[in-house]
C-alpha positions as CSV (number, residue, x, y, z in Angstrom):
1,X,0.0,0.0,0.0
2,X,1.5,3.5,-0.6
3,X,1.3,5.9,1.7
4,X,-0.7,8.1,0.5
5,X,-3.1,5.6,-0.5
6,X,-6.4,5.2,2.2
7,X,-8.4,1.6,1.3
8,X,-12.0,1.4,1.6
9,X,-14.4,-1.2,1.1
10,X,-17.8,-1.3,0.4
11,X,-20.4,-3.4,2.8
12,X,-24.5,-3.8,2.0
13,X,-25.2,-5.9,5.5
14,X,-28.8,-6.8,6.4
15,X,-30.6,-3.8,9.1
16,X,-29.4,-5.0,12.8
17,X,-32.1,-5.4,14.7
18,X,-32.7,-2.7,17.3
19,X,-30.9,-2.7,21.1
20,X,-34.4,-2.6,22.3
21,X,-34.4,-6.2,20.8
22,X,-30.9,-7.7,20.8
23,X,-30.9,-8.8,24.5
24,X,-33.5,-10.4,26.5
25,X,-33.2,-11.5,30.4
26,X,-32.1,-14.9,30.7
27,X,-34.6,-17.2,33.0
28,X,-34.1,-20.3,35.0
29,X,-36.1,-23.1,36.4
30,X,-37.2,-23.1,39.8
31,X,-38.2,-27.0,41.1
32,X,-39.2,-25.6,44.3
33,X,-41.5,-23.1,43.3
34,X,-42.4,-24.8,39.5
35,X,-41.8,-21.6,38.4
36,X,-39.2,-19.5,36.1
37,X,-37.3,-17.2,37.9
38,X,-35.1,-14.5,36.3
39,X,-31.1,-14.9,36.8
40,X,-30.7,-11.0,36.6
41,X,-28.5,-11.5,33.6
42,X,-29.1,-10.5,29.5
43,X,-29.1,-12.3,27.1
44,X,-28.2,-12.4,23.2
45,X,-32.1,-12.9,21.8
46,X,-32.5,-15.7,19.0
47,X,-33.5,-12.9,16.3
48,X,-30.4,-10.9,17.0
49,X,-28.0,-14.3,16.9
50,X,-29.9,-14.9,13.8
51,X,-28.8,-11.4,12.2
52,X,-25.4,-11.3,13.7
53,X,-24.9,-14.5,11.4
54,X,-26.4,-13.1,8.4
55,X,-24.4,-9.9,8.8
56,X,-21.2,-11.6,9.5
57,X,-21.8,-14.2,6.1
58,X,-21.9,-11.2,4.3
59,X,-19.3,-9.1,5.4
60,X,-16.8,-12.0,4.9
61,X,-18.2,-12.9,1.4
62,X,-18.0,-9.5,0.1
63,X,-14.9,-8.8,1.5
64,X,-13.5,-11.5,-0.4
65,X,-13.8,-9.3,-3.8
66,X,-12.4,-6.1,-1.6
67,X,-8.6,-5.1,-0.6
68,X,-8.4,-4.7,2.9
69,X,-6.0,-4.4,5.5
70,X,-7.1,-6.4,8.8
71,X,-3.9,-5.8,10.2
72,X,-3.9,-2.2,10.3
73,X,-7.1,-2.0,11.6
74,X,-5.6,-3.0,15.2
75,X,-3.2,0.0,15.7
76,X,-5.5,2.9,13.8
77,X,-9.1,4.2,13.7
78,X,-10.9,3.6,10.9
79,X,-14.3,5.6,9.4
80,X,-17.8,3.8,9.0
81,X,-19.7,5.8,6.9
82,X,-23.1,4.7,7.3
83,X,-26.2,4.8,4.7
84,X,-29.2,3.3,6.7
85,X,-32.0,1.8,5.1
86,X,-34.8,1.4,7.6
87,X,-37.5,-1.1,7.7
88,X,-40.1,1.8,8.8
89,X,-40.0,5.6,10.5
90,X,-39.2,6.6,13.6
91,X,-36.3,3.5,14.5
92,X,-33.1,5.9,16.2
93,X,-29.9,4.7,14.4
94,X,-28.2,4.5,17.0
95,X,-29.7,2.0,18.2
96,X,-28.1,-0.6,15.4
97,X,-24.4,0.0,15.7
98,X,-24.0,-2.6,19.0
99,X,-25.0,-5.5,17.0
100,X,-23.2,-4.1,13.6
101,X,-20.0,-3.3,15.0
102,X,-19.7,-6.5,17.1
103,X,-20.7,-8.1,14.1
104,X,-18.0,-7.0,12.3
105,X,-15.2,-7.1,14.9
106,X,-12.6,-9.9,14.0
107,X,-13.9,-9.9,10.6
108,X,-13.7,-6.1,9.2
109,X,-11.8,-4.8,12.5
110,X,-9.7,-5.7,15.2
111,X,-11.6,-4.0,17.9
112,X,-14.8,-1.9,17.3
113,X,-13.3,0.4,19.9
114,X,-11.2,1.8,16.6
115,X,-14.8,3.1,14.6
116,X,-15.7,6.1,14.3
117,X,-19.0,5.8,12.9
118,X,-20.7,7.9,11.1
119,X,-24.3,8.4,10.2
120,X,-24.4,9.5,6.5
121,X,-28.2,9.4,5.5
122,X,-31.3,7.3,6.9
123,X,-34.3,6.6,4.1
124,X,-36.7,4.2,5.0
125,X,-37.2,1.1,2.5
126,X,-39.3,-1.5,3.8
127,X,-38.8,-3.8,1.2
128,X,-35.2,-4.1,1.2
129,X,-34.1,-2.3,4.5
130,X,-30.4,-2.3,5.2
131,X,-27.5,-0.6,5.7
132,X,-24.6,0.4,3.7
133,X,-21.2,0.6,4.7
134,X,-18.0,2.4,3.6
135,X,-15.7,1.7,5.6
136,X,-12.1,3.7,5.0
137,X,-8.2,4.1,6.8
138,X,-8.2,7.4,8.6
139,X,-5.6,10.2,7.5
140,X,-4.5,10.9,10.9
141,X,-2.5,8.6,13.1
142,X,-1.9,9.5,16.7
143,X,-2.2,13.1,17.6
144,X,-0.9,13.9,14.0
145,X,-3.1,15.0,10.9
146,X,-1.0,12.8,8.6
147,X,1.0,9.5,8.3
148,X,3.5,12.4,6.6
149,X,3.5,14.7,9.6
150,X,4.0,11.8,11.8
151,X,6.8,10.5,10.2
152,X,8.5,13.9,9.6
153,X,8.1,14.1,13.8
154,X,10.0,10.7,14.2
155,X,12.2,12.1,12.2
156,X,13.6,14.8,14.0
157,X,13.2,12.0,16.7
158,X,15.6,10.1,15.6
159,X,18.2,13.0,15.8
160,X,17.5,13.3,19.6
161,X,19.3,11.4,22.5
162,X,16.0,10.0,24.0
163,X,15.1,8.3,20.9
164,X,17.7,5.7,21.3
165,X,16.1,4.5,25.3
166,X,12.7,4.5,22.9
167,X,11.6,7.4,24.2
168,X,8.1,7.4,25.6
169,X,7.2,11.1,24.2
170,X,6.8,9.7,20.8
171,X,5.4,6.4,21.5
172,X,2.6,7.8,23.5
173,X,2.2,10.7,20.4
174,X,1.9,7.2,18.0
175,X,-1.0,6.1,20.4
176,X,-3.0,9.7,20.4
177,X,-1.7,10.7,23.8
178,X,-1.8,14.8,24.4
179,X,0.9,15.6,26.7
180,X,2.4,19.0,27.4
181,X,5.6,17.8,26.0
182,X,4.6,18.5,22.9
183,X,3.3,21.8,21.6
184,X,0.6,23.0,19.1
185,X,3.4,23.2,16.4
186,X,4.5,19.5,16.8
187,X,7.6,20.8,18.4
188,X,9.2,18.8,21.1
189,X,10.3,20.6,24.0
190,X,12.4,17.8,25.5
191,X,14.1,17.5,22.4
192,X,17.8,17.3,22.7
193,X,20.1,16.8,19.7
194,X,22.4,13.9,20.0
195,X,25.8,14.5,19.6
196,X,27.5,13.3,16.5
């Protein structure tokens, strides 16, 4: 992949089923009483299991036709644009991103905690209702704009004693870490050239 180069892939995934809907509590049987009695713990319901599925089947068989890179996906945010076809007015969008995103984590994405989702458009389209997905690399990495910007930053780095103890400044910049060691220009004030 060149560096300048963001991938993005294309997903049309069946409409999650609502968070209203995706858990239920969880019962047990009670010989004593002949009764059910609730265990106080939630459950995945059979119609969202049934969805997740269908979702995931998808995702993997369209992805096959896509590049992607999984790997990247565990170190770096990536955008989910989403177009939301609804089965009928009123639903809130929000509530179908649990049961996407954990649909698609391990598949798609590492960890859903690295989505930034974003709600593009909701129609409603009760014949077909569904949701499409592009889903793209960020530009940024860490608390810089650019893949560029960080690397021009490592690259003074790398003229500075800390950097050979790996210095923890620019690991914890890598990660998206604000710290006053660094200023609003990208200037390090710890920075200390090496001598030669």
């Amino acid at each position: 992949m060149s560096e300048n180069k963001h991938l993005e892939i294309k997903l049309i995934l069946p409409l999650p089923v609502s968070i209203n809907k995706l858990y239920i509590n969880q019962y047990t049987w009670n010989p004593k009483t002949k009764t059910r009695v609730p265990t106080g713990k939630r459950i995945m319901s059979e119609e969202g299991k049934k969805i997740k599925k269908l979702i995931q089947l998808e995702a993997i068989k369209q992805l096959q036709s896509q590049e992607w890179d999984y790997e990247w996906t565990k170190t770096n945010y990536i955008y989910q644009d989403c177009y939301i076809y609804m089965n009928r007015a009123g639903r809130d969008d929000n509530n179908i991103f649990k049961l996407l995103n954990d649909s698609l984590e391990k598949i798609v994405y590492d960890n859903d905690s690295h989505v930034l989702t974003r709600t593009q458009r909701i129609l409603i389209d009760s014949e077909n209702p569904r949701v499409e997905l592009s889903i793209s690399q960020v530009p940024f990495r860490g608390i810089f704009d650019t893949e560029e910007q960080m690397k021009q930053f490592e690259g003074k780095c790398k003229t500075c004693k800390r950097y050979k103890n790996n210095c923890s400044i620019l690991k914890k910049a890598k990660e998206g870490r604000i710290q006053k060691e660094i200023d609003e220009n990208f200037n390090c004030i710890k920075y200390k050239k090496k001598q030669e």
